[in-house]
N, C-alpha and C positions, 0 to 999 in steps of 0.2 A: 180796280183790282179787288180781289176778294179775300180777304184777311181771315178767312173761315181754319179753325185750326181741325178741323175736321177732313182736311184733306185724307184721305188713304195713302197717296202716294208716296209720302213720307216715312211711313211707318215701317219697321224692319218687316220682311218679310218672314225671315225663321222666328220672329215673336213668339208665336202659339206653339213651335216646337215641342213635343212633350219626348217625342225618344227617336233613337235614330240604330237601324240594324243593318247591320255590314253581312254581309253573304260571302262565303269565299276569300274573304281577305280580313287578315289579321294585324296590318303592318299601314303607317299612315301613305307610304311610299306605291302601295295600290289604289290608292283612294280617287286620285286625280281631283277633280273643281269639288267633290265632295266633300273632304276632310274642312273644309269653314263649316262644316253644322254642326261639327260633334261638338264644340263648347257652347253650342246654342241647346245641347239635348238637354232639357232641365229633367229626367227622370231615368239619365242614361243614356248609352250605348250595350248593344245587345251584338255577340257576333256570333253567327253559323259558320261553323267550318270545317273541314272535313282533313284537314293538316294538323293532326294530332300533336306532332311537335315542333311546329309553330311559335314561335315567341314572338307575343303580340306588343308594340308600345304605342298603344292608342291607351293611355289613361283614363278616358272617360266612359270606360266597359266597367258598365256592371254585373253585366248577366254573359256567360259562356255556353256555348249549345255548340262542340268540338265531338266528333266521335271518327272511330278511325275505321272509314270507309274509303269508297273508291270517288265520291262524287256528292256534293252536299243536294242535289237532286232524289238520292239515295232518302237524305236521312228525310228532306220534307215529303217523298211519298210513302215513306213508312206511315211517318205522322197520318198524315191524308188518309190513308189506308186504316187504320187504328180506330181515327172517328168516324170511319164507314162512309166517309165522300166520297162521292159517285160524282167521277171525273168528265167531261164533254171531250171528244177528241180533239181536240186541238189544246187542251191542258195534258191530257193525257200522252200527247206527242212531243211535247217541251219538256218534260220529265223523261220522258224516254230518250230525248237527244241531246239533255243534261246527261244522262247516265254514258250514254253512250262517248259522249266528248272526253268525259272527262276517266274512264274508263280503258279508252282507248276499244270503246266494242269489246268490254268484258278482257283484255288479254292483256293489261299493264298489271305490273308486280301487283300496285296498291289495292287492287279489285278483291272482292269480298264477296263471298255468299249469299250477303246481303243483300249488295248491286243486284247481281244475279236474279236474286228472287225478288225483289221492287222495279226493275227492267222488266219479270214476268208480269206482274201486277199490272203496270200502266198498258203495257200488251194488251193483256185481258181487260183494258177499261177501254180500249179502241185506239190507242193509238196508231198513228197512219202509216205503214211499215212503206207504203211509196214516199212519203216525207220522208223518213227516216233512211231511205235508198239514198235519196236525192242529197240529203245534207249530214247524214253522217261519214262523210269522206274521212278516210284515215287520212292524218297531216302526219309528219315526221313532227318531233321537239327540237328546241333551238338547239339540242345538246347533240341528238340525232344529222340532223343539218348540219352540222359542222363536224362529224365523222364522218359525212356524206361528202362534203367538199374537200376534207385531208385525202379520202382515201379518191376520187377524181385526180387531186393535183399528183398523188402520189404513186399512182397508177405505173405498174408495168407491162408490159406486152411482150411477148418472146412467140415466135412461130415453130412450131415442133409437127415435123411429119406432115405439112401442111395445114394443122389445126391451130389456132391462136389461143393461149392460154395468157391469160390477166392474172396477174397476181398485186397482192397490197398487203402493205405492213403499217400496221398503225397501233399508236401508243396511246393510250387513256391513265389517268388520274387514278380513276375507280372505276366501280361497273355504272355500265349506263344501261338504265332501264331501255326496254326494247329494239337493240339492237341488231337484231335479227332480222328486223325490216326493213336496216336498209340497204 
């Protein structure tokens, strides 16, 4: 046997850890297998996020980079943009389909002028508007989806003059963002 204490295999692997940046999520409850490195980050946790009032309880943030846009894709091509990198298409297409996801294609309440004009930008650096065909499919929200199902289950139908008229009556909390879609 080899009694060599120099095995690697042993050794913690988040050892050399120096920081750790959370993108989009503010909460340990998003984190999923990743939340065991944040007490290995010896120089911090760093979060981008674009949910302005957010309350975060991941305690081992040190640094906040929160602004109140439509898509945290927004704030890193601003960035990008600032220091004059000149993007390849296929980064410039993932920025665009970050803006667009989370955006909702520029037409959710949260969307900004900003979106807008850093969605122009990555455009203009080539991003692939047939990718962008292909996977920016509008989805309803979970919240959307289940105004989508009450009003299915709650569906009325009456025939008048021979034309069928549907009607639905449905009750909400508050307002739900983009409800008109569905």
């Amino acid at each position: 046997t080899n009694n060599n204490n120099n095995d690697t295999n042993n050794n913690n692997p988040n050892e050399g850890l120096q920081r750790v940046g959370l993108v989009d999520a503010q909460r340990r409850d998003r984190l999923g297998p990743a939340e065991v490195l944040l007490p290995h980050a010896k120089l911090g946790v760093t979060i981008v996020d674009h949910h302005v009032d957010a309350e975060s309880d991941i305690q081992e943030a040190r640094n906040y980079v929160v602004e109140n846009v439509g898509s945290v894709s927004t704030m890193i091509a601003e960035r990008l943009k600032i220091k004059g990198v000149e993007l390849t298409e296929a980064e410039a297409t993932i920025l665009a389909l970050g803006i667009h996801s989370d955006t909702g294609s520029l037409v959710y309440d949260s969307t900004t002028p900003k979106d807008a004009s850093m969605l122009a930008w990555a455009m203009g650096m080539g991003a692939s508007q047939t990718a962008i065909a292909e996977h920016a499919k509008p989805t309803l929200s979970n919240e959307q989806q289940g105004v989508l199902t009450q009003a299915l289950i709650n569906i009325n139908s009456t025939e008048v003059h021979g034309v069928t008229i549907a009607t639905v009556l449905l009750s909400a909390d508050g307002f739900i963002p983009g409800l008109a879609s569905v």
